[in-house]
C-alpha positions in Angstrom: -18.7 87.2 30.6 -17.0 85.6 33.5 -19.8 85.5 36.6 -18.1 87.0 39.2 -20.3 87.9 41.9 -17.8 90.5 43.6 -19.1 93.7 45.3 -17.0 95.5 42.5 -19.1 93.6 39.4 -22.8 93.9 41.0 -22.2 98.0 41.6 -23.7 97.7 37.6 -26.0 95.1 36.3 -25.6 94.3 32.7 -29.3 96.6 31.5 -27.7 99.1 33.5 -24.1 99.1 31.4 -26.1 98.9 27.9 -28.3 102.1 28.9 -24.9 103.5 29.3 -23.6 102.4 26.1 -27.1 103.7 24.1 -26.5 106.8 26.0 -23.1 107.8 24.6 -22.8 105.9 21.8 -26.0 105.7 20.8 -28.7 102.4 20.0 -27.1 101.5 17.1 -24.1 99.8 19.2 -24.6 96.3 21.0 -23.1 95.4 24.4 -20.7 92.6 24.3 -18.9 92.7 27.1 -17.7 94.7 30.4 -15.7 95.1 33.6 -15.2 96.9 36.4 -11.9 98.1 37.9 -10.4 100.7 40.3 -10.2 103.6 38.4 -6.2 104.9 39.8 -4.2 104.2 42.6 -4.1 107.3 43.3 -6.9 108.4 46.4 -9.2 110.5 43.8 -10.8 111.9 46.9 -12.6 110.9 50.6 -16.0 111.5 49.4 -17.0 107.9 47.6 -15.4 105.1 45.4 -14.3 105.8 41.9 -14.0 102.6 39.1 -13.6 102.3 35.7 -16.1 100.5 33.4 -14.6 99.1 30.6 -16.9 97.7 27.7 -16.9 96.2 24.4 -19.3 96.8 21.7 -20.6 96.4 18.0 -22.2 98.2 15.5 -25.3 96.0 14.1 -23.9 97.2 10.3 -20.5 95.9 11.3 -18.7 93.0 13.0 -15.6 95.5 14.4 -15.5 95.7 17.8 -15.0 98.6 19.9 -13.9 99.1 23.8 -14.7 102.4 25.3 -14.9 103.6 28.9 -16.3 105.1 31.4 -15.8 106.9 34.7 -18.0 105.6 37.6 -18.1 107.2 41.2 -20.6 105.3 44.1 -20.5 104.2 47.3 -17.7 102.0 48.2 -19.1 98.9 48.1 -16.5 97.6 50.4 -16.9 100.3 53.0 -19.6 100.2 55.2 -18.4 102.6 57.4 -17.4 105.4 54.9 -20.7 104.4 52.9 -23.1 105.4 55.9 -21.5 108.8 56.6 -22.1 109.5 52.8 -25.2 108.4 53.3 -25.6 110.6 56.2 -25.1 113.7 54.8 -26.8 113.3 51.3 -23.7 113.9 49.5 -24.6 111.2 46.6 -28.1 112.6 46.7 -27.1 115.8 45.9 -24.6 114.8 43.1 -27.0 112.7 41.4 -29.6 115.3 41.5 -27.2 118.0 40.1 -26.3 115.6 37.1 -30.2 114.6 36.8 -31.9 117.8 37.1 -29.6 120.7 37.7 -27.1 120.3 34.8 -29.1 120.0 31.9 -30.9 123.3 32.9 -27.2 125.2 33.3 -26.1 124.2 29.8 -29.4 124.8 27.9 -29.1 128.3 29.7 -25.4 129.2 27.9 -25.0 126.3 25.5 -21.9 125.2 26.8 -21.2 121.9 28.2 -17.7 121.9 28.1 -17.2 123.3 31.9 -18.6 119.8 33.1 -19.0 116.0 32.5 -21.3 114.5 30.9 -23.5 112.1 32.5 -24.6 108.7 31.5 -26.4 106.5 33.8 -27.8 108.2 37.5 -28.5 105.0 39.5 -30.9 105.9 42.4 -29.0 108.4 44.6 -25.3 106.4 44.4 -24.1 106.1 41.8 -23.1 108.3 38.8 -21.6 106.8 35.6 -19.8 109.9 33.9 -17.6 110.5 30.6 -13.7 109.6 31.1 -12.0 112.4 30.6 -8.5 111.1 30.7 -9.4 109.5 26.9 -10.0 112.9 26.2 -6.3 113.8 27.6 -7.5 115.9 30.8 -5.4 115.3 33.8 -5.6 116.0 37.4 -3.1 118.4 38.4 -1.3 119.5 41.4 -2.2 120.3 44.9 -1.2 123.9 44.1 -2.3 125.3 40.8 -0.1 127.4 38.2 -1.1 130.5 37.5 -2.6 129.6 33.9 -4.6 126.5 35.7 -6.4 128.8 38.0 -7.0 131.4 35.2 -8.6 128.3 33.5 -10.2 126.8 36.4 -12.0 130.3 37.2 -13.4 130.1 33.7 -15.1 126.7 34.8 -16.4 127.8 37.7 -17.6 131.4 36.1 -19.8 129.7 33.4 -21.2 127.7 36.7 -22.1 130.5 38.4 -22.7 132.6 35.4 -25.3 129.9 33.6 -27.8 129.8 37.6 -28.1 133.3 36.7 -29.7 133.0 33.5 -31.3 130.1 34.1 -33.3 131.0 36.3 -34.2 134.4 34.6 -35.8 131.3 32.4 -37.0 129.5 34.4 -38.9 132.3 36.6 -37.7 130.4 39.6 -34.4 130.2 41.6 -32.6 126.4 41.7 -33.0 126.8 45.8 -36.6 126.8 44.9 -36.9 124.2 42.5 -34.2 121.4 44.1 -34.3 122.6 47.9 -32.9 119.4 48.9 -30.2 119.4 46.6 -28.5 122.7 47.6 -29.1 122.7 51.5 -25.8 123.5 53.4 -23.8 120.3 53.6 -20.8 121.8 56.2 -21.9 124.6 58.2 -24.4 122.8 60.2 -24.1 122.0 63.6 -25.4 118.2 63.4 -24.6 114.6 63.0 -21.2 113.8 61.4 -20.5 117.2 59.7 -21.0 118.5 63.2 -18.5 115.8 64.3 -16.0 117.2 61.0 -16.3 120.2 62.6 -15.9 119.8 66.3 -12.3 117.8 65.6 -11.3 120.2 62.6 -11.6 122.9 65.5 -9.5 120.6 67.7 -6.9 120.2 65.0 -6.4 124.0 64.7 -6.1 124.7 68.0 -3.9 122.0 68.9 -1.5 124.0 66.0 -2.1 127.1 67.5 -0.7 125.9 70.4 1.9 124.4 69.1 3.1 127.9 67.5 2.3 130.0 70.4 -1.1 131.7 69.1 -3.9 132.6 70.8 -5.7 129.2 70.3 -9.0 130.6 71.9 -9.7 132.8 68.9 -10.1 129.7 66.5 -13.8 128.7 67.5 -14.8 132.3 67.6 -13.5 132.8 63.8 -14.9 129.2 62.3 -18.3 130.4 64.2 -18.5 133.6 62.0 -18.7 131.0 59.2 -22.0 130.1 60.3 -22.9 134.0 60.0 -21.8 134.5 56.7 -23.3 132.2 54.9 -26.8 132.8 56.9 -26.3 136.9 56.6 -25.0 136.9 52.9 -28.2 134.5 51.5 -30.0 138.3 50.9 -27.3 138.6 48.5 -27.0 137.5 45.1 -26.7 133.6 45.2 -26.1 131.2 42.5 -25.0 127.7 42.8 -21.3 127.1 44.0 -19.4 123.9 43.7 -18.6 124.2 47.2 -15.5 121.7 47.3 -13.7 123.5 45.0 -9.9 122.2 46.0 -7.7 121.4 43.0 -8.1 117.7 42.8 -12.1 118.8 41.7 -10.3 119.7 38.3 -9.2 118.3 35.3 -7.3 120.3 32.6 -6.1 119.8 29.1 -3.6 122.3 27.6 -3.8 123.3 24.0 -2.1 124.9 21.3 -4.9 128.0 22.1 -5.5 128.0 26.0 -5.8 125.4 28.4 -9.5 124.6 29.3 -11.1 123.0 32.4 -13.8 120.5 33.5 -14.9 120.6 37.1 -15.7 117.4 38.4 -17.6 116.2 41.8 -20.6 118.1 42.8 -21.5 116.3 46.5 -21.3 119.7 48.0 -23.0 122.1 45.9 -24.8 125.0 47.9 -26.7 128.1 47.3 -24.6 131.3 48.1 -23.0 134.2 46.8 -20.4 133.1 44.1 -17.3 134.6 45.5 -17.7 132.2 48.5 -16.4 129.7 45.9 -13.9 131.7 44.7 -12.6 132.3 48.1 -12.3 128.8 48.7 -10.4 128.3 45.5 -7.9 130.6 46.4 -7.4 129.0 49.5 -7.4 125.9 48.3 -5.0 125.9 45.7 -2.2 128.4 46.6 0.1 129.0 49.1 0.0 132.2 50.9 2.5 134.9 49.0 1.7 133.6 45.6 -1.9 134.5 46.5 -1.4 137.6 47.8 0.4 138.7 45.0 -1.9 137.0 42.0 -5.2 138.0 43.9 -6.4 140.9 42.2 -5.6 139.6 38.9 -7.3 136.4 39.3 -10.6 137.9 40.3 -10.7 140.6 37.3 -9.9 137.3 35.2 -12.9 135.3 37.1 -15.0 138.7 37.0 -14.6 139.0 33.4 -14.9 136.1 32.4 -18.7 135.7 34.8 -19.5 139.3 33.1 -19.3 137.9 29.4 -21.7 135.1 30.0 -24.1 137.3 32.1 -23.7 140.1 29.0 -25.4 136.8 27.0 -29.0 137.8 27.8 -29.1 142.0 27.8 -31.5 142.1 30.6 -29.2 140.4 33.2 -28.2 143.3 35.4 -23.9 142.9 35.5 -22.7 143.6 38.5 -19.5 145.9 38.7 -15.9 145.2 39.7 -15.8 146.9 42.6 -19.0 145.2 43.8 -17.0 141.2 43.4 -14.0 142.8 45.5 -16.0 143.9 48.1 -18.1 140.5 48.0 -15.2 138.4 48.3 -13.7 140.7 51.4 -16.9 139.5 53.0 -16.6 136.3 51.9 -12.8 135.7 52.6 -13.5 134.1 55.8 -14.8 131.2 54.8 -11.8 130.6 52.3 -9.7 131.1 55.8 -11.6 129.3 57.5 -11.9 126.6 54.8 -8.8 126.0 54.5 -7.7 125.7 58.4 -10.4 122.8 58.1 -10.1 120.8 54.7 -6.2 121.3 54.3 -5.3 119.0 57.2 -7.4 116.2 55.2 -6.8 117.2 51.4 -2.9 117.7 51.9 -2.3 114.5 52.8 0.5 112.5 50.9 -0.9 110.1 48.6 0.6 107.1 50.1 -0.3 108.3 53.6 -3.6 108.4 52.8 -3.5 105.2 51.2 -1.9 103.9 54.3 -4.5 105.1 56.7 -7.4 104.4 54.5 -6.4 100.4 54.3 -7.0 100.4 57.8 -11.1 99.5 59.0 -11.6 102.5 60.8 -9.0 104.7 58.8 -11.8 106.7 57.1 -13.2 107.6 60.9 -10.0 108.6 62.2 -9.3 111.3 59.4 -12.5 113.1 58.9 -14.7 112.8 61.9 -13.1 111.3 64.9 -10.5 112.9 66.7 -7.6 113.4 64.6 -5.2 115.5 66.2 -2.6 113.9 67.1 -2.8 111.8 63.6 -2.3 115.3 62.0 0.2 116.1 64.0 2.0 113.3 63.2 1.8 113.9 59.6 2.9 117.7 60.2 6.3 116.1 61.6 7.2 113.5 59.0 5.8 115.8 55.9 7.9 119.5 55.5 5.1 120.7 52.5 2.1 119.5 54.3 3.4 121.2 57.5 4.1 124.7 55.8 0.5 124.5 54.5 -1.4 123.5 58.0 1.1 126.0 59.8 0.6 128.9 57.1 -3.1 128.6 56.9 -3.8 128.8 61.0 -1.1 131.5 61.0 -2.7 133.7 59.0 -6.2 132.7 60.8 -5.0 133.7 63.3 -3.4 137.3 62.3 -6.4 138.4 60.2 -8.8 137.3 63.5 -9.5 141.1 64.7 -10.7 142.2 61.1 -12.7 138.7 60.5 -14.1 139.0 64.2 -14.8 143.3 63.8 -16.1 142.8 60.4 -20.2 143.6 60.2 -21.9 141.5 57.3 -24.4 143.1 55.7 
């Protein structure tokens, strides 16, 4: 093995890669040899560094060699500055404690692991080493989903939702009790850097606002009711939600049958009703008409589909139909309000991104310093990501006197 001494090679040390290879494979294969490389040149995502570990290895009955490999997400190692907001806000902390503590309770609940990755190596609280689903055919998508990816996406996120629930009818405890730490609110909060995301999001917003001759003042006052909803609502329901749950969070492989879905990157899970994810999705992942118009639909699909697994254990109390569409009403503000937010940062072209991110302080400038005229840049050069920041504050802005009036209860 060559002995490179890069910041890429020493993110894994070599008894680290074989407890990855005894994990998967099992102890009967040897470690040969391995590398690490960036995993796409594609940007995967703002919240950490993604590589792929290749290695070789042997059976001890045979002298055929193998290569397999592996998905790893961390820190970036070459970022200090994008590596201490990560820090910051306990993102890696609460990914590896999902994958360490958290998943194995949600599949032994329903017996299904297919919804998620499986892990392989948690190292400390930065670094995950995950299957790689792309040898298993599963791509990323996207920005905006068809209508058959969200069906399948919303059967991800239902077994999710649907195995906290019967978990912790097990387990005699809720997950906020057991992993507190792990499920605290990571973007509502009104500190540090997320406050500093939030501050310039609201900037952003209002500077488009004002750019289309809206009422600009009525865009803190609607985030703010965020806040609210996710305080008021905890006396709800809650389960665990995914709470990132934009399109690139997915990876899908169609089948002769149906195509099935793995969600991927849990650095934002929180404890809340479930529709708050599902609200989220929607406004994530489609544009405004073809929501409108597939709404309904898509939440008796998600409903039904969150019903079944509940229906596993017969003293799980189901909750009706009518009760999810008049959750998500309540909850459709912070999919508005989500998306006026995240949408300025997760629409950006590849290549743009790319081309900001290659700059020192490129990571600063898009998510937490002030970015407004960056975006507004973008909006000018880019039609599609323009409709989507435009159509988003629009309709922000004309559902305000129902998402300011409503009472949560």
């Amino acid at each position: 093995m060559a002995e490179e001494k890069s910041a890429e090679f020493l993110l894994l040390t070599k008894e680290d890669v074989s407890t990855v290879v005894e994990n998967s494979l099992g102890s009967a294969f040897k470690l040969i040899d391995y590398k690490i490389t960036n995993f796409s040149d594609r940007i995967l995502g703002f919240m950490g560094a993604h590589r792929l570990l290749s290695v070789r290895v042997r059976e001890e009955t045979s002298t055929n060699e193998e290569t397999h490999s592996y998905f790893v997400k961390c820190l970036p190692p070459t970022n200090e500055e994008q590596s201490r907001v990560l820090q910051s806000v306990n993102f890696f902390y609460k990914e590896a404690n999902f994958y360490s503590h958290i998943l194995p309770k949600l599949t032994a609940s329903i017996g299904d692991h297919s919804w998620c990755p499986r892990s392989y190596l948690v190292k400390g609280s930065n670094l995950v080493v995950l299957e790689n689903l792309a040898t298993k055919n599963y791509i990323v998508k996207d920005k905006l989903l068809d209508i058959e990816s969200l069906k399948s996406a919303l059967v991800a996120m239902a077994k999710l939702h649907g195995s906290t629930v019967l978990a912790e009818k097990r387990l005699g405890k809720t997950f906020l009790e057991l992993h507190p730490k792990a499920l605290e609110e990571s973007l509502c909060i009104n500190q540090g850097y997320t406050k500093e995301w939030y501050r310039t999001g609201l900037d952003v917003a209002a500077a488009v606002a004002e750019k289309l001759g809206l009422n600009a003042t009525l865009i803190p006052k609607i985030c703010d009711r965020t806040f609210e909803a996710l305080s008021t609502l905890k006396m709800r329901q809650n389960v665990i939600c995914h709470g990132d749950a934009w399109s690139f969070n997915f990876m899908f492989k169609d089948s002769p049958l149906a195509p099935n879905c793995v969600m991927m990157d849990f650095q934002i899970i929180r404890y809340a009703p479930a529709v708050i994810d599902v609200a989220q999705f929607f406004y994530y992942t489609m544009r405004r008409e073809f929501r409108e118009k597939n709404e309904y639909q898509l939440l008796r699909h998600y409903y039904d589909e969150f019903a079944k697994i509940l229906k596993i254990d017969e003293e799980v109390v189901v909750p009706s139909f009518s009760q999810i569409l008049e959750e998500f009403e309540l909850c459709r503000i912070v999919g508005v309000v989500s998306a006026v937010l995240q949408l300025p940062l997760t629409m950006v072209d590849d290549e743009v991104g790319a081309d900001i991110f290659s700059d020192a302080g490129g990571f600063a400038r898009l998510v937490y310093l002030d970015r407004v005229d960056l975006v507004l840049d973008i909006m000018k050069k880019d039609s599609s990501y323009n409709d989507r920041i435009v159509e988003s504050v629009k309709e922000m802005v004309e559902r305000s006197k129902k998402l300011l009036g409503e009472i949560i209860q």
